[in-house]
C-alpha positions as CSV (number, residue, x, y, z in Angstrom):
1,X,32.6,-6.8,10.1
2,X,29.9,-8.7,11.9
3,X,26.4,-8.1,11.1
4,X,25.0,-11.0,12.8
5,X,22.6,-8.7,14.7
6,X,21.5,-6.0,12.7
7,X,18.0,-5.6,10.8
8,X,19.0,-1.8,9.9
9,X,21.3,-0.2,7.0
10,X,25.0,-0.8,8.2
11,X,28.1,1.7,7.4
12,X,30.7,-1.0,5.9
13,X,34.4,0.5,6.8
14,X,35.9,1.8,8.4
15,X,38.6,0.0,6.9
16,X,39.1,-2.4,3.6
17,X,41.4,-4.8,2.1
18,X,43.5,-3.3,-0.9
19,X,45.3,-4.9,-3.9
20,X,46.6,-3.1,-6.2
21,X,46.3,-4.9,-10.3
22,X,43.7,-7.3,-11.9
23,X,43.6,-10.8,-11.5
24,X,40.2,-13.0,-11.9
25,X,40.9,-15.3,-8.7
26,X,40.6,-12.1,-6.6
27,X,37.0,-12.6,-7.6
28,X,36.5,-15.7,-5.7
29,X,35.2,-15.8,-2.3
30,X,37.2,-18.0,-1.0
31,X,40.6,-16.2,-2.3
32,X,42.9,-15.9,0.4
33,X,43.5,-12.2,0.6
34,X,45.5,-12.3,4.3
35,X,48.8,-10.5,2.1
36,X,46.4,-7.4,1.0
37,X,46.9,-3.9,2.9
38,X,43.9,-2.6,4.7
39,X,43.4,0.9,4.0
40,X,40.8,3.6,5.5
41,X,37.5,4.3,3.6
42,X,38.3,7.8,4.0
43,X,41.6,8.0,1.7
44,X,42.1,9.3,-1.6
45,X,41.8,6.7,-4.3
46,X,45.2,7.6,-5.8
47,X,47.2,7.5,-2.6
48,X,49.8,5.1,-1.9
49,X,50.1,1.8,-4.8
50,X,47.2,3.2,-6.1
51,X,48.8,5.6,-7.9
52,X,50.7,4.2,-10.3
53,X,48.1,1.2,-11.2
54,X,45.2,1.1,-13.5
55,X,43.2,-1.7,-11.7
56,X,43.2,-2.0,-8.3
57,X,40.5,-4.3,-5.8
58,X,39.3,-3.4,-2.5
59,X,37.3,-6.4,-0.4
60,X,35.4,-6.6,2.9
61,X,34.2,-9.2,4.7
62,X,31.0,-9.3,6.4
63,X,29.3,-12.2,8.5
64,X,25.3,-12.4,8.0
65,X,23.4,-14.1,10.3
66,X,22.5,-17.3,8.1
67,X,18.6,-17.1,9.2
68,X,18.1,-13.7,7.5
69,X,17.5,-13.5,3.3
70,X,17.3,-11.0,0.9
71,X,20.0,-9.1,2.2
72,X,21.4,-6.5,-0.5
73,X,24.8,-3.6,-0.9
74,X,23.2,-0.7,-1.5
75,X,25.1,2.7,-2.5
76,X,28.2,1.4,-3.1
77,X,30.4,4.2,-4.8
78,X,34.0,4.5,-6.0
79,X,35.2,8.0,-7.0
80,X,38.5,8.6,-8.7
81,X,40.1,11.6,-9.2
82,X,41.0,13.5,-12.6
83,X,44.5,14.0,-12.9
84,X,47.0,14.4,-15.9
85,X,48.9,11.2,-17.1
């Protein structure tokens, strides 16, 4: 997503990057995540690989234009669904 230009709030999606498991390089920000599947913002948290995993990561990219600061994610929220294991 490029946010270069924007001074406003900006909608991050439509799409994401998805992986599903737990691994503490997936944390870096230089991790090379090119193999992950995107997946719409709109989907069900327990579609797809998803389903079947306990930990799962979901990554975006933005680009910031370098001259602004205190840029912040606001509202970020993750809902799962109750179902019976």
């Amino acid at each position: 997503m490029d946010a270069t230009g924007v001074g406003e709030r900006l909608t991050l999606g439509p799409n994401w990057l998805f992986a599903s498991g737990d691994s503490p390089a997936w944390a870096s920000p230089t991790f090379d995540d090119g193999g992950w599947q995107t997946v719409p913002t709109g989907e069900p948290l327990l579609s797809g690989e998803m389903r079947n995993s306990h930990f799962a990561w979901y990554r975006t990219h933005v680009r910031a234009n370098p001259r602004m600061h205190d840029l912040s994610v606001e509202g970020v929220r993750m809902v799962r669904e109750n179902i019976d294991r």
